[in-house]
N, CA, C and O atoms as a printed pandas DataFrame, in Angstrom:
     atom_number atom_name residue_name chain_id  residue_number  x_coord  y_coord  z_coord
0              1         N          UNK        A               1  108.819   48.683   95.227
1              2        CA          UNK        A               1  110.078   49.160   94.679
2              3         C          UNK        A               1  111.045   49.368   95.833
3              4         O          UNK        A               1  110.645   50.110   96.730
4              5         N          UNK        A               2  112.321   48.802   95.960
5              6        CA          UNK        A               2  113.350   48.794   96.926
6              7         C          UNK        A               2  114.054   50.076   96.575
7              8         O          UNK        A               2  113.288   50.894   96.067
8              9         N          UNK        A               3  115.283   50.474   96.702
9             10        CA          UNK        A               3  116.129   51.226   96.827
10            11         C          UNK        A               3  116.414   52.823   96.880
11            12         O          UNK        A               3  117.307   53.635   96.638
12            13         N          UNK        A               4  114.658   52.729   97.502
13            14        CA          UNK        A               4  114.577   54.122   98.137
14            15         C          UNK        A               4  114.970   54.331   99.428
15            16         O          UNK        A               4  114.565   53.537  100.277
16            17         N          UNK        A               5  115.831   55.433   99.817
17            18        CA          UNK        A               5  116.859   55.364  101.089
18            19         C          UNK        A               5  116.459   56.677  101.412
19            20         O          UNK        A               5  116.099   57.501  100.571
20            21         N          UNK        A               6  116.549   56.966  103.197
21            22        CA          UNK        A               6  116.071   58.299  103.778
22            23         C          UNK        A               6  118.085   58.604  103.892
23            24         O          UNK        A               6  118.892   57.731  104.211
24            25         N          UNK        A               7  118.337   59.675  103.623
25            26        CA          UNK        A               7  119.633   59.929  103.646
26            27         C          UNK        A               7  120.153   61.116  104.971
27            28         O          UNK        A               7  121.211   61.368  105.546
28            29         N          UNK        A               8  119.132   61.479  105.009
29            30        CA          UNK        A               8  119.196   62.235  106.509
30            31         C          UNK        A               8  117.741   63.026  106.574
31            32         O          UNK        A               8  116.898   63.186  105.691
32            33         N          UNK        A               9  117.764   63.379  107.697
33            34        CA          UNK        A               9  117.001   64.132  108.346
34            35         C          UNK        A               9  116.568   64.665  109.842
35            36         O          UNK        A               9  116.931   63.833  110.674
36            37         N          UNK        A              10  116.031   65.578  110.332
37            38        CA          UNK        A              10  116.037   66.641  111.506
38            39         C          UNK        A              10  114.672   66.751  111.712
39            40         O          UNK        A              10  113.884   66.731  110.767
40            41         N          UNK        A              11  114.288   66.879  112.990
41            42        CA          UNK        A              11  112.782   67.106  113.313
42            43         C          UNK        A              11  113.109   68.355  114.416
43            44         O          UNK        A              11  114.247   68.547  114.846
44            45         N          UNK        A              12  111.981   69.142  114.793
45            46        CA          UNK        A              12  112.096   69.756  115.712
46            47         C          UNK        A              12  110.145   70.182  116.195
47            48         O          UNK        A              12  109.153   69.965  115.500
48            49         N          UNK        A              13  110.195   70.647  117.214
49            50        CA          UNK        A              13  108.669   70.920  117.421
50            51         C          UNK        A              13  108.436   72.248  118.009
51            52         O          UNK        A              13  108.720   72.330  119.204
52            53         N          UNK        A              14  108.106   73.016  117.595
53            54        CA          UNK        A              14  108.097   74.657  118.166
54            55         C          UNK        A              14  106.433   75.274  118.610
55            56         O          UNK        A              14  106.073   76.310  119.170
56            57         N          UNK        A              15  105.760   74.218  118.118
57            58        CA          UNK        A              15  104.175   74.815  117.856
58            59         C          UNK        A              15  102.916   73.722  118.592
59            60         O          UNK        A              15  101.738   74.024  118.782
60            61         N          UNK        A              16  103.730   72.117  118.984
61            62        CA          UNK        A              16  103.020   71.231  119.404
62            63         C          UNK        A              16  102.951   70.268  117.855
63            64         O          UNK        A              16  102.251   69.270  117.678
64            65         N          UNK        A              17  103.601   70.711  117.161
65            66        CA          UNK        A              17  103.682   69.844  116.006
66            67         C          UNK        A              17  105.424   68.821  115.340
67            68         O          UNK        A              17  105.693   68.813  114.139
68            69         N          UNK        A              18  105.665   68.629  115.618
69            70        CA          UNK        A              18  106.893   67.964  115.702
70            71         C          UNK        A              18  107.049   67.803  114.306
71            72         O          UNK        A              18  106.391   66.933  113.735
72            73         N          UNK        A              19  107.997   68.680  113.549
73            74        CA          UNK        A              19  107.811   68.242  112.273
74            75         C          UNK        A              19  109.540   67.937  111.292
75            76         O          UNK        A              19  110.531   68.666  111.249
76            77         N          UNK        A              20  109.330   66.807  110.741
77            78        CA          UNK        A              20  110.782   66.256  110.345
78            79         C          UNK        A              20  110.460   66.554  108.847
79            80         O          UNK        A              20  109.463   66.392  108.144
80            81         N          UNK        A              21  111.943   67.146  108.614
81            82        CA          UNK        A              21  112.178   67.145  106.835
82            83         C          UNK        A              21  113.669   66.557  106.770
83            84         O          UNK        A              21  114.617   66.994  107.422
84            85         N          UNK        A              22  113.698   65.698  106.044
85            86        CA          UNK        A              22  114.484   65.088  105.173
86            87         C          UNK        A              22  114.649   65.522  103.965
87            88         O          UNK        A              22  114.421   66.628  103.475
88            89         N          UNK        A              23  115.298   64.026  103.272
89            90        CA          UNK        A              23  115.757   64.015  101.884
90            91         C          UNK        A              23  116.272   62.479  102.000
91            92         O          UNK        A              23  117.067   61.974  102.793
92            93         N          UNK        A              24  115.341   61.770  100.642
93            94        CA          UNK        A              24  115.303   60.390  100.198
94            95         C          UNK        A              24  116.152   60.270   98.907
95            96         O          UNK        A              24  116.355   61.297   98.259
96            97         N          UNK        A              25  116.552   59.342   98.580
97            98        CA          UNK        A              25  117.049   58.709   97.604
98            99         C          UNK        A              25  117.122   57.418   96.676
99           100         O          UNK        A              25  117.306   56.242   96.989
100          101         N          UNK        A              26  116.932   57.970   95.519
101          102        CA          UNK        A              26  116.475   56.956   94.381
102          103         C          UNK        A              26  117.428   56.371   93.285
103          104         O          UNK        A              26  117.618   56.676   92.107
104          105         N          UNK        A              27  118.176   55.021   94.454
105          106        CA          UNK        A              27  119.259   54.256   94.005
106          107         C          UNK        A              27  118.842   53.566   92.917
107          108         O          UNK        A              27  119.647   52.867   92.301
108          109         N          UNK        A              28  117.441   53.673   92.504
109          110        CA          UNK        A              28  117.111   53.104   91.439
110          111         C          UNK        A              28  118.025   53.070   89.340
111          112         O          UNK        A              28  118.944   53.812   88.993
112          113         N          UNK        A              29  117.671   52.522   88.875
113          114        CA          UNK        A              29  118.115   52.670   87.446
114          115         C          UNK        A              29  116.886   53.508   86.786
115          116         O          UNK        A              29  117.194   54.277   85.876
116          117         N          UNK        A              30  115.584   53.427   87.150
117          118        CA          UNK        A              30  114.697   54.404   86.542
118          119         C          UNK        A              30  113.899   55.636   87.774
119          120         O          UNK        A              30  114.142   55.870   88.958
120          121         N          UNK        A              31  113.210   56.023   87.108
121          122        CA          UNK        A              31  112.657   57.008   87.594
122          123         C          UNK        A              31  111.684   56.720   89.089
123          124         O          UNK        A              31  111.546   55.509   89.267
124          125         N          UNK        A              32  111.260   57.253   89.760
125          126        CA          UNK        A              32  110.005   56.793   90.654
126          127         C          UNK        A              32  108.915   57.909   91.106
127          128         O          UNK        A              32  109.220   58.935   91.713
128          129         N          UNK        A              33  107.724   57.587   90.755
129          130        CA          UNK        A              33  106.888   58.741   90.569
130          131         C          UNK        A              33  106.084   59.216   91.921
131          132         O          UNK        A              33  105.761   60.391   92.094
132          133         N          UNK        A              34  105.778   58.091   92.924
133          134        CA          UNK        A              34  105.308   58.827   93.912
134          135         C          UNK        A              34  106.102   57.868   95.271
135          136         O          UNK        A              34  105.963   56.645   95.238
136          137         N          UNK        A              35  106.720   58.356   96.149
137          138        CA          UNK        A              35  107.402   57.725   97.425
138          139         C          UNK        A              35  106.426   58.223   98.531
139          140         O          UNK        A              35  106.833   59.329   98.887
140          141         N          UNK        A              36  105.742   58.008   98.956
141          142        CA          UNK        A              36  105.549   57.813  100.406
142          143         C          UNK        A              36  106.325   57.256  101.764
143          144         O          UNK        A              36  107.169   56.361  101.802
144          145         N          UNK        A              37  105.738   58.133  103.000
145          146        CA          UNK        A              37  106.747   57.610  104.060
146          147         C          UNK        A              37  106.019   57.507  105.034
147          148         O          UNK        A              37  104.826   57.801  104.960
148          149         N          UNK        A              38  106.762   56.936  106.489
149          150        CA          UNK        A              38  105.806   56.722  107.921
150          151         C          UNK        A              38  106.956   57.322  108.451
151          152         O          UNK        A              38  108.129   57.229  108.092
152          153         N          UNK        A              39  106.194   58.246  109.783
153          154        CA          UNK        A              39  106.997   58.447  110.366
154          155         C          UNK        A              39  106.673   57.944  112.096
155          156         O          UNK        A              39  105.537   57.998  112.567
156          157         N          UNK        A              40  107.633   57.564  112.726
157          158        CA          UNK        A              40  106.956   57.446  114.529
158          159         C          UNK        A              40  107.540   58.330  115.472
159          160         O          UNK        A              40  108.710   58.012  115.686
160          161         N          UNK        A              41  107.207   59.209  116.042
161          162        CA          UNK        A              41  107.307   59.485  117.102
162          163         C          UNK        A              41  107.259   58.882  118.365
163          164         O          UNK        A              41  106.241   58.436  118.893
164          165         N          UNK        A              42  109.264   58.877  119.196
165          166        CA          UNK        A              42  108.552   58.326  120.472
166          167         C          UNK        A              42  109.088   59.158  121.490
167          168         O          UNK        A              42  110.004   59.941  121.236
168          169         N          UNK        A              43  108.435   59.017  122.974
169          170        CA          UNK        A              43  108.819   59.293  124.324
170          171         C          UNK        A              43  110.515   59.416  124.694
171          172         O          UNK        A              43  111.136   58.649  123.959
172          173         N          UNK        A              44  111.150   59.951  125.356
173          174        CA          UNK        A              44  112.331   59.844  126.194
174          175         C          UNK        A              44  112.094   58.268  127.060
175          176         O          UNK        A              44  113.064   57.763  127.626
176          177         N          UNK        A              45  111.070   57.755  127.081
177          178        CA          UNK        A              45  111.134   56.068  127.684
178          179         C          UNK        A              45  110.975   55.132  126.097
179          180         O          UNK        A              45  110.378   54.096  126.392
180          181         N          UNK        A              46  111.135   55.137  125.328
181          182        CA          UNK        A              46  110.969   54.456  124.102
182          183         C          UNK        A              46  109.578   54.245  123.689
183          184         O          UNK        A              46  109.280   53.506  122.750
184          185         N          UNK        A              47  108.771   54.864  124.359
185          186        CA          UNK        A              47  107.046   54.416  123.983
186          187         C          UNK        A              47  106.391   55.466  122.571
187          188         O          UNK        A              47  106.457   56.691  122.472
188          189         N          UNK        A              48  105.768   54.457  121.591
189          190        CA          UNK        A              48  105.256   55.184  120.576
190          191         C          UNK        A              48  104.371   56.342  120.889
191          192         O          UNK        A              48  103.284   55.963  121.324
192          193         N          UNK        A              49  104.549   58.161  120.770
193          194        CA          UNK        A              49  103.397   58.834  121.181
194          195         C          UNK        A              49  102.579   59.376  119.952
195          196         O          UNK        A              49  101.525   59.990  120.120
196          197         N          UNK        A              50  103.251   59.054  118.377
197          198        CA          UNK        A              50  102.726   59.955  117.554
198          199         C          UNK        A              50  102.797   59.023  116.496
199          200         O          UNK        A              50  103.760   58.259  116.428
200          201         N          UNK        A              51  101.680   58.991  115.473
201          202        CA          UNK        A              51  102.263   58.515  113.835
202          203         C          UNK        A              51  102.454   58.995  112.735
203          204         O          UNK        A              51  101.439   58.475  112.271
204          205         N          UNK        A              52  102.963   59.669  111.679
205          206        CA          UNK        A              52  101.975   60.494  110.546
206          207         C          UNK        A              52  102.615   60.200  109.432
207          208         O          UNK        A              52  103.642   59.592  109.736
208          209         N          UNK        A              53  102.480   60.380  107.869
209          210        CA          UNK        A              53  102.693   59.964  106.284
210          211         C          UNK        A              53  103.026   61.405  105.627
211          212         O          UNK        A              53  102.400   62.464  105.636
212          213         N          UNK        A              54  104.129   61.065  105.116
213          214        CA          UNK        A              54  104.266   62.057  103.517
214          215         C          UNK        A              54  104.904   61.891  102.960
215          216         O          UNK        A              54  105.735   61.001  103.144
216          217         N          UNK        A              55  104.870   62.772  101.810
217          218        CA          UNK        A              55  105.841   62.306  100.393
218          219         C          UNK        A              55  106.473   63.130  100.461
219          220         O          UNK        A              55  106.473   64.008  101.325
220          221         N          UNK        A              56  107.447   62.956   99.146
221          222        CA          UNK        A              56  108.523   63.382   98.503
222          223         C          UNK        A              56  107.699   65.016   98.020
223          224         O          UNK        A              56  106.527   65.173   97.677
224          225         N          UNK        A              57  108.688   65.961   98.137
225          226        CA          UNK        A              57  108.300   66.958   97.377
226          227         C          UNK        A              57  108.186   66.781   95.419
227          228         O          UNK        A              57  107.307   67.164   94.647
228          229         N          UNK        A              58  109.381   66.105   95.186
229          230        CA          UNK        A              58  109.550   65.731   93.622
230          231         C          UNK        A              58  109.308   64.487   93.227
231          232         O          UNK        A              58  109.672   63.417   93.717
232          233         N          UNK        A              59  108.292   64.862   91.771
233          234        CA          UNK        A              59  107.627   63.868   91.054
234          235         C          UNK        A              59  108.173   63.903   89.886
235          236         O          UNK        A              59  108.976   64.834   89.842
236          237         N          UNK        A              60  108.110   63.269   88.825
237          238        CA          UNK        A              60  109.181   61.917   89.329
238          239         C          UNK        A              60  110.884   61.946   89.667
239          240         O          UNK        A              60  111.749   62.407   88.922
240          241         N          UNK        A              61  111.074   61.350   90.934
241          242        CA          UNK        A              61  112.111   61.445   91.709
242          243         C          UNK        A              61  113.227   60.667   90.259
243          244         O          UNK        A              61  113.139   59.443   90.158
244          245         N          UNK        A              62  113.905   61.190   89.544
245          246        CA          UNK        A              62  114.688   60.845   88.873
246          247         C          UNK        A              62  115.645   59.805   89.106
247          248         O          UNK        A              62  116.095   59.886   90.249
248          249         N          UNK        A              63  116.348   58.405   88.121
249          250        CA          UNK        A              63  117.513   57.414   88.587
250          251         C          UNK        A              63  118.694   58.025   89.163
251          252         O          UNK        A              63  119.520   58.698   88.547
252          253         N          UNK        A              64  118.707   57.717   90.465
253          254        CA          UNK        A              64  120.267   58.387   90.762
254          255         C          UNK        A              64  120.144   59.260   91.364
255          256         O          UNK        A              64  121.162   59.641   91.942
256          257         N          UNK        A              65  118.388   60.357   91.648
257          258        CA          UNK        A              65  118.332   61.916   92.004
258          259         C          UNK        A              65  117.889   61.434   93.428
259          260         O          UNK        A              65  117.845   60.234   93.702
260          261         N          UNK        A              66  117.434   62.804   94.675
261          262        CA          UNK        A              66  116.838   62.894   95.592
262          263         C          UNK        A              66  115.979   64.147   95.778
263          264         O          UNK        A              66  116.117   65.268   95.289
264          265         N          UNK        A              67  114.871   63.563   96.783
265          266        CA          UNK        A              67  113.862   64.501   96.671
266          267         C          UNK        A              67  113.416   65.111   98.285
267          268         O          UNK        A              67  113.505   64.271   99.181
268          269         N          UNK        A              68  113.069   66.147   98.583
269          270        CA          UNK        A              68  113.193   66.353  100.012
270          271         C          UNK        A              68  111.461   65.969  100.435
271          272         O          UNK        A              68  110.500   66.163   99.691
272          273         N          UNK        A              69  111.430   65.494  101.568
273          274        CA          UNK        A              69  109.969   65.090  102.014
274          275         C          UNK        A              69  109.767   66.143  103.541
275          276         O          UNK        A              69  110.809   66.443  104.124
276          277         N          UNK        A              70  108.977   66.443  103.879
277          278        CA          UNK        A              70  108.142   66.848  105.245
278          279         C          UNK        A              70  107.206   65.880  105.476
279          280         O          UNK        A              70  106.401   65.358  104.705
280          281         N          UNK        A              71  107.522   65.624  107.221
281          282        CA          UNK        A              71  106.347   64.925  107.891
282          283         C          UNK        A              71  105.686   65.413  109.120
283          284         O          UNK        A              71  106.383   65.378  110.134
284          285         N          UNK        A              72  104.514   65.848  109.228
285          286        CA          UNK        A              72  104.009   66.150  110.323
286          287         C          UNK        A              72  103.284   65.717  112.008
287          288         O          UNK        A              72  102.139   65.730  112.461
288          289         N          UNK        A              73  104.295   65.450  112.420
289          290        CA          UNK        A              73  103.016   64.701  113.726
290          291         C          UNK        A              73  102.918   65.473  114.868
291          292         O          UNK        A              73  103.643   66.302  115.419
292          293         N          UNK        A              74  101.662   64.909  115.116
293          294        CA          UNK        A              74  100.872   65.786  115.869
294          295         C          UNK        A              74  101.105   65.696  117.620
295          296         O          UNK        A              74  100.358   64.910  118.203
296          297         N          UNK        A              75  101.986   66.378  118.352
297          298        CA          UNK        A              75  102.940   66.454  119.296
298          299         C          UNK        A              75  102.571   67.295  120.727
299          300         O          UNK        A              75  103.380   67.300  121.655
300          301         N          UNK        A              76  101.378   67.944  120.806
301          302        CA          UNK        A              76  100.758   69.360  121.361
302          303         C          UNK        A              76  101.873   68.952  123.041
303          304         O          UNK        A              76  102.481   69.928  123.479
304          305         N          UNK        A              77  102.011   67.889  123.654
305          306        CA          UNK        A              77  102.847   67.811  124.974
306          307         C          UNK        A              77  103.956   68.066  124.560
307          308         O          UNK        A              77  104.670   68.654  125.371
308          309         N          UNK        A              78  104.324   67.881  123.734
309          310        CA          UNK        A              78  105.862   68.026  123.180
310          311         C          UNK        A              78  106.615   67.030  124.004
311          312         O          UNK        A              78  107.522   67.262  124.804
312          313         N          UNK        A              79  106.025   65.747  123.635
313          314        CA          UNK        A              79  106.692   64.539  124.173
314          315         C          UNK        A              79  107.665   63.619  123.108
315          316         O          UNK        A              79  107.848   62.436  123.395
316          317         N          UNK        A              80  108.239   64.150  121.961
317          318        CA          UNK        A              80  108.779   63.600  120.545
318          319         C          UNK        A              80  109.883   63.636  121.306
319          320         O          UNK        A              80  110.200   64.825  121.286
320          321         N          UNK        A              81  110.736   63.001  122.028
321          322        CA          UNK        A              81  112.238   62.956  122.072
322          323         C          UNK        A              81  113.402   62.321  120.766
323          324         O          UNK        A              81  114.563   62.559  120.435
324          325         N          UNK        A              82  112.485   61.564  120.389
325          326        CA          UNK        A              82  113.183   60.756  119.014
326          327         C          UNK        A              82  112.362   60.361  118.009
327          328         O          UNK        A              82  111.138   60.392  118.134
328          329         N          UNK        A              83  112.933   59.979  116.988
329          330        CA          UNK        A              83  111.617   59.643  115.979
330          331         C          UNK        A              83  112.420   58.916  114.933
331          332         O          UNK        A              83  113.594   59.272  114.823
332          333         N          UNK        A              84  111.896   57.770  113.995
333          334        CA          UNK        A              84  111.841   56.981  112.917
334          335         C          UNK        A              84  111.278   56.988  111.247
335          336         O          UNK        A              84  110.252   56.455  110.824
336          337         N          UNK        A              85  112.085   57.602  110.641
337          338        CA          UNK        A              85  111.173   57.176  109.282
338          339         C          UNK        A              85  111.750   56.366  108.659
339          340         O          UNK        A              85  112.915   55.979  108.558
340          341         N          UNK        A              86  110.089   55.960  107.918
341          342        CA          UNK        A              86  110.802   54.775  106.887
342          343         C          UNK        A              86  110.091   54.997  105.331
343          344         O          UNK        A              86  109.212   55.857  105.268
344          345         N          UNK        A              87  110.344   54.462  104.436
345          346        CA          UNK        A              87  109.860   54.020  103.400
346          347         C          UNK        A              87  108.381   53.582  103.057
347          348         O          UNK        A              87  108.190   52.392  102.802
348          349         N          UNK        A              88  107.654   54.190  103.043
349          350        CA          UNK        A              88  106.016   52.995  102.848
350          351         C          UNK        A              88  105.683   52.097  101.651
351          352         O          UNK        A              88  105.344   50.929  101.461
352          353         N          UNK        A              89  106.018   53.528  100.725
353          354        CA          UNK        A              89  105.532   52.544   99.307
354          355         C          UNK        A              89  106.370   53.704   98.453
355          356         O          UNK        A              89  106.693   54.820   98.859
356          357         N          UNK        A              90  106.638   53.082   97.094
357          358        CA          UNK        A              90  107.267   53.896   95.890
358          359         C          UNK        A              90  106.843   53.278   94.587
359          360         O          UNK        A              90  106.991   52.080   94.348
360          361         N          UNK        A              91  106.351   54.077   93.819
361          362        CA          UNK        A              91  105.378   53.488   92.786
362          363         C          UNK        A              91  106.345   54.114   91.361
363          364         O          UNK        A              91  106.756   55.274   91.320
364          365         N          UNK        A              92  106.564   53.179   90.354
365          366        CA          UNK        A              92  106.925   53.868   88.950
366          367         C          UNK        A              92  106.626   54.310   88.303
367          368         O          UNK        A              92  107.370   54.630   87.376
């Protein structure tokens, strides 16, 4: 399923855990019941240091609605200078 969009989001790491919450969006015409995501963590030199997955808080993410997600990666150097999410899968 396409036209699920990350519309913003903020990470920060206080604990050795680097953790980003957003909010996705479901440009869709119907409903979508479970969104999954990837997230990457990388270095201040562009190198991948972290990976981790999560969903949407809201089931089913309504046509037209958005749902906020948390992702956790696991950071203990506190080497996350930047980070990437994307879309994995979105099921109807």
């Amino acid at each position: 399923v396409s036209n699920i969009t990350v519309i913003n989001s903020n990470g920060s790491n206080s604990i050795g855990i680097y953790v980003i919450n957003g909010v996705v969006e479901n440009k869709n015409p119907f409903s979508i019941k479970v969104v999954s995501l990837n997230a990457t963590g990388y270095n201040a030199e562009g190198f991948v240091v972290t990976t981790g997955t999560g969903f949407t808080t809201l089931s089913p993410i309504p046509a037209g609605g958005d749902s906020n997600f948390s992702i956790s990666l696991y950071d203990p150097q506190k080497l996350v200078t930047t980070y990437q999410v994307q879309v994995s899968d979105a099921s109807k």
